[in-house]
C-alpha positions in Angstrom: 97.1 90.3 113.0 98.3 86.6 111.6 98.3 83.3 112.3 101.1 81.5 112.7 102.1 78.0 111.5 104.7 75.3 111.6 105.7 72.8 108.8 107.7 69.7 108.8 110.8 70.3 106.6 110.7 67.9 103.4 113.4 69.1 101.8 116.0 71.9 101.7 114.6 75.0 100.3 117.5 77.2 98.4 116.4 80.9 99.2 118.8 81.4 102.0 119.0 84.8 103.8 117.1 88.2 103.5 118.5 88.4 106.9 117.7 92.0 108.9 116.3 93.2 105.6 113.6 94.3 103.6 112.1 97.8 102.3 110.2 99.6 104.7 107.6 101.8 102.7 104.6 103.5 104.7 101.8 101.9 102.7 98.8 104.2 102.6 94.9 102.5 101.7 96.4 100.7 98.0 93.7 98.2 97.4 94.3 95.0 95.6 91.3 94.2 93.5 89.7 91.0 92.0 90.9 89.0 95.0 90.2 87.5 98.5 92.9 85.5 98.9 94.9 85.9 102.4 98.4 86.9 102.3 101.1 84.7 102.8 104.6 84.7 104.1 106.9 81.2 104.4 110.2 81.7 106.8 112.6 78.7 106.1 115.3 78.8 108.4 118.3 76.9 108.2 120.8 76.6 110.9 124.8 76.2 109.3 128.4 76.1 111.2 131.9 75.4 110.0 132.1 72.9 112.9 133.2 69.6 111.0 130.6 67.5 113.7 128.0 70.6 113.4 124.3 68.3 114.0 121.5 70.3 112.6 118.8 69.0 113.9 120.3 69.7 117.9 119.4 73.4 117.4 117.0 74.8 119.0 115.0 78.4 118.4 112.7 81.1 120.1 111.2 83.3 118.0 109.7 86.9 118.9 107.4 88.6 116.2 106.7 92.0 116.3 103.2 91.7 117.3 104.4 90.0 120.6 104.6 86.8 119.9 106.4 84.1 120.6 107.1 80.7 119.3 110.1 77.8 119.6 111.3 75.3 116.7 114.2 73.0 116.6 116.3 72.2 113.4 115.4 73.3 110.0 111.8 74.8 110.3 109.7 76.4 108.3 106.6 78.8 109.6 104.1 80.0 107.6 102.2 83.4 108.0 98.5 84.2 106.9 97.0 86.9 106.8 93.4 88.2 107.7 93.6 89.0 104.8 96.7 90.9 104.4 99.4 91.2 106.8 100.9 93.8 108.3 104.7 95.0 107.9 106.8 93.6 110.6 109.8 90.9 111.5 110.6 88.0 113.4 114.2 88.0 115.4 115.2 84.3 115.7 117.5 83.5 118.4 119.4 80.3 117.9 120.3 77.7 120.8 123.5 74.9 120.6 125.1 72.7 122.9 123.2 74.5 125.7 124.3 77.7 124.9 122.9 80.8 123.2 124.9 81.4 119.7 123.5 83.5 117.6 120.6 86.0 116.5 118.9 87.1 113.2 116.4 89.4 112.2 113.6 88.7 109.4 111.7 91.8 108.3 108.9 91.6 105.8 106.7 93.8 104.1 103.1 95.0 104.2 101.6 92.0 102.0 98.6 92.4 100.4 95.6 90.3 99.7 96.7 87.5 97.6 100.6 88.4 97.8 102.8 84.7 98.8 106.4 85.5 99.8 108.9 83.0 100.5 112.0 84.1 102.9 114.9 81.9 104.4 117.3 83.0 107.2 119.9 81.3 107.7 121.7 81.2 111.1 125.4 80.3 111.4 126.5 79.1 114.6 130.2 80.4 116.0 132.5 77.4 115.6 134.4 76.3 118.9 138.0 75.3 117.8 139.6 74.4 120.9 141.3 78.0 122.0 139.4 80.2 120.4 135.7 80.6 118.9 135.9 81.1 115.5 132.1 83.9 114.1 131.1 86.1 111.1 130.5 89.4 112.0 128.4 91.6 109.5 128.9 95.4 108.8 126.9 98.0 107.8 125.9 97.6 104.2 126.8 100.2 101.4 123.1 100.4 99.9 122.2 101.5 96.5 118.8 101.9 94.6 117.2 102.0 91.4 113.5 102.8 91.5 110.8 101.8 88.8 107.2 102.1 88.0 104.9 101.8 85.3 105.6 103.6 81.6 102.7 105.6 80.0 101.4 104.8 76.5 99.9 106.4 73.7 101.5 109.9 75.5 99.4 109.5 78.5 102.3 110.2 80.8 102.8 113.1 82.9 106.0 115.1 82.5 106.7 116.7 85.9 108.1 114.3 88.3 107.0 113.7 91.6 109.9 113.2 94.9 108.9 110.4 96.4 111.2 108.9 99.9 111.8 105.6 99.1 113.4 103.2 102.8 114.9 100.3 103.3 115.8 98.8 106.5 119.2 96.6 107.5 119.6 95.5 110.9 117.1 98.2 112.5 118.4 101.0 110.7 116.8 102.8 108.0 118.5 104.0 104.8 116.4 106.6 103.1 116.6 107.8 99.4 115.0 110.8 97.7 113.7 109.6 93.7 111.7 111.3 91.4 109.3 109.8 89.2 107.1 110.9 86.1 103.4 110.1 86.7 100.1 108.6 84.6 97.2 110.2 84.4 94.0 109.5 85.1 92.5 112.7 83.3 88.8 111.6 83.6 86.0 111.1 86.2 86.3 108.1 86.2 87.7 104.8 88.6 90.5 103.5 87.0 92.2 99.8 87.6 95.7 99.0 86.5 98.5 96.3 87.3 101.5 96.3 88.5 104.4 92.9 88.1 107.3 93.5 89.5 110.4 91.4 91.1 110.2 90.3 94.8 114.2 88.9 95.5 115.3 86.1 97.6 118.6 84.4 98.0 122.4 86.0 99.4 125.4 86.3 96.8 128.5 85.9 97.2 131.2 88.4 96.3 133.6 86.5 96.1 135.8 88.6 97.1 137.3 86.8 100.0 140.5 87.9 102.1 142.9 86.6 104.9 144.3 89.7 106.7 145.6 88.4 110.1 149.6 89.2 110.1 150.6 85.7 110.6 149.5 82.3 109.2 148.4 81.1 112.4 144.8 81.0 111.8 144.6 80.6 108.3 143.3 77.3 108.0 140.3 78.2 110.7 139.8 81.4 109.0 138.8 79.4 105.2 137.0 76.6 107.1 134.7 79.1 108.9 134.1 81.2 105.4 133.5 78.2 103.2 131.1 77.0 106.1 129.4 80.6 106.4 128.7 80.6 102.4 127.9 77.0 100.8 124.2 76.8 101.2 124.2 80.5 99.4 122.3 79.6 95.6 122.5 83.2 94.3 120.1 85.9 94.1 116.7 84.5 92.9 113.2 86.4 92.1 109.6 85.7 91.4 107.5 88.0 89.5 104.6 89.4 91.8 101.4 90.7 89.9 99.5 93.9 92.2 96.2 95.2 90.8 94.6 98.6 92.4 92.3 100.9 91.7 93.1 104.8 91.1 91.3 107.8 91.6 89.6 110.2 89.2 91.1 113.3 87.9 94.3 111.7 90.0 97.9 111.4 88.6 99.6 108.0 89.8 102.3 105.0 89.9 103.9 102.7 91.4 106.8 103.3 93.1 108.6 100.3 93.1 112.6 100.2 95.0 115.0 97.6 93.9 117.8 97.7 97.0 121.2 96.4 96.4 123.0 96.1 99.6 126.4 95.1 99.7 127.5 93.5 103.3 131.0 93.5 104.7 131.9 90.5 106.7 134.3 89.2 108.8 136.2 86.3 110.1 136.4 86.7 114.2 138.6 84.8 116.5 137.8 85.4 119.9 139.7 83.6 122.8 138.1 81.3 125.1 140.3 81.6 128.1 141.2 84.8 130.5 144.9 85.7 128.1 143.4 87.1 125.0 146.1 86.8 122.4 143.6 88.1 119.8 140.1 89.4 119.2 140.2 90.9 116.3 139.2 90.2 111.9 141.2 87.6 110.4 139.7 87.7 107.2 137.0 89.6 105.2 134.7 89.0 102.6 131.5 90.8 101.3 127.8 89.0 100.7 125.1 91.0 98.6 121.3 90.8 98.8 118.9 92.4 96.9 115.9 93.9 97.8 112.5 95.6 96.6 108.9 96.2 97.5 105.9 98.6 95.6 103.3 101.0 96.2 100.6 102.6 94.6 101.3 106.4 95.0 98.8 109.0 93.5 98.2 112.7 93.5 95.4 115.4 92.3 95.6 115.9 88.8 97.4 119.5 88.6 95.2 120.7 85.7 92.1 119.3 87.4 92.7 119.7 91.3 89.2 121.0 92.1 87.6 117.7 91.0 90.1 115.2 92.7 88.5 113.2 95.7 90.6 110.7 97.3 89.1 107.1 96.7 86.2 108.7 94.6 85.3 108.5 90.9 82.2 107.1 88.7 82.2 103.9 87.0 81.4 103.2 83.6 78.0 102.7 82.4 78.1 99.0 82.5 79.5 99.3 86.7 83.3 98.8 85.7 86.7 100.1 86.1 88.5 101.9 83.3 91.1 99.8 82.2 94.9 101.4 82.5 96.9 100.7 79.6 100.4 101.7 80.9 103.6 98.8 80.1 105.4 97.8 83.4 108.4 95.0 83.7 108.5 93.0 80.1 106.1 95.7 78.1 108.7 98.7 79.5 109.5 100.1 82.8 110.7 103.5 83.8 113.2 104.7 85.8 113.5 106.8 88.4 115.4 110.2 87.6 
């Protein structure tokens, strides 16, 4: 469960999209330790058109969460998430109203987030563009997704050589791409609780590729087509990240990491004219660009200890003799990461 909040919008907040998309991992019981703080999640979205006399603050929303609920807002609105203390993996599908008339939907996924994780995501919904005979629309493909996955580097030879397969998902518009990694483990080769950290990148923000094309077989629409483009892509500032510190707690006699995806999706888009009376003369692209987002999430994967299986325990282990943790001493993102192979 999580509560739900609006804020008034003081200013425009450049971390448009993560639309549809964010990696799906099944978390198991990773702990974050040394904090109470509830999880947080802030969904800025921003409604855009091409339409010359487009008025913002005439749109209105309903939103339905995954949990079941439902909410409505009205021009650029932010919500806000807490968790109890963390919050559970899920989305919010925002379905924009203008002018009386239902124009367009998006999907927001999010992750599991864990005590003391804050996220910021931004959506931003572009409304179809009415130009007299014909409604001018983006329309998204399916993405060609790629992944590189990380996790944490051993020192002082305390690495593990075998690598473990792990299934690493990401999901675009309700469907899953899945990816098979493998990645060499740490050890924890003593009876002992261990703690570690974990920083890693959590992405925000839509790119574009630049790579924008008029394909329709006559000029007619080619002044529509680059208004509707430039109005689907100005508020885009990039790809952005924030680093994302995780702390947990591993087992004793336990190999472990943390698997930790960075997605690259690239997006095909395009241009759509579709006519407005009862003699279509065309409904099909005009032009064609691509947008890219990027992605990641991580998790705290461990196994028994191969050379010391009969003294693994899930969870279990002693703590020193003053009551703490071992302290890890493995190099993640600025001290070394590793790559999956």
């Amino acid at each position: 469960m999580f509560n739900i909040y609006f804020k008034e919008m003081k200013k425009f907040i450049s971390l448009i999209a993560l639309v549809g998309v964010f990696a799906a991992c099944e978390p198991e019981n990773l702990q974050t330790a040394f904090t109470v703080n509830n999880a947080t999640a802030t969904i800025t979205v921003t409604p855009a058109s091409a339409d010359p006399n487009f008025n913002a603050a005439a749109v209105t929303y309903d939103y339905e969460w995954s949990t079941g609920d439902t909410a409505k807002g009205v021009g650029n609105t932010t919500m806000e998430i807490s968790g109890d203390p963390a919050i559970e993996a899920g989305y919010v599908k925002v379905t924009a109203y203008y002018e009386g008339a239902k124009s367009a939907t998006e999907m927001v996924s999010f992750p599991k987030l864990y005590a003391g994780m804050n996220v910021a995501l931004s959506v931003t919904v572009f409304l179809p563009y009415n130009a007299g005979d014909y409604t001018l629309s983006v329309k998204k493909g399916e993405p060609n997704v790629d992944v590189e996955v990380y996790g944490l580097q051993a020192t002082h030879n305390h690495g593990y050589g075998t690598p473990v397969e792990f299934t690493v998902k990401c999901t675009y518009d309700e469907k899953e791409y899945s990816f098979k990694k493998n990645l060499k483990m740490v050890e924890n080769a003593s009876e002992f609780l261990l703690e570690d950290t974990y920083t890693w990148k959590v992405y925000s923000g839509t790119e574009n590729c630049g790579d924008y094309k008029y394909v329709y077989k006559t000029d007619d629409f080619k002044q529509l087509a680059q208004l509707t483009y430039e109005g689907y892509v100005k508020n885009f500032k990039g790809i952005n990240y924030i680093s994302q510190s995780m702390d947990f707690v591993v087992s004793a006699w336990a190999l472990y990491n943390v698997v930790n995806p960075e997605f690259t999706l690239t997006i095909p888009c395009s241009v759509i004219a579709t006519p407005n009376g009862n003699d279509p003369k065309i409904n099909v692209p005009i032009a064609t660009f691509s947008i890219k987002e990027k992605i990641s999430s991580a998790k705290k994967e461990e196994v028994a200890h191969p050379d010391h299986a009969s003294h693994y325990d899930k969870g279990h282990g002693h703590y020193t003799h003053d009551g703490h943790y071992v302290h890890g001493d493995n190099n993640n993102a600025g001290g070394g990461i590793i790559a999956a192979e």
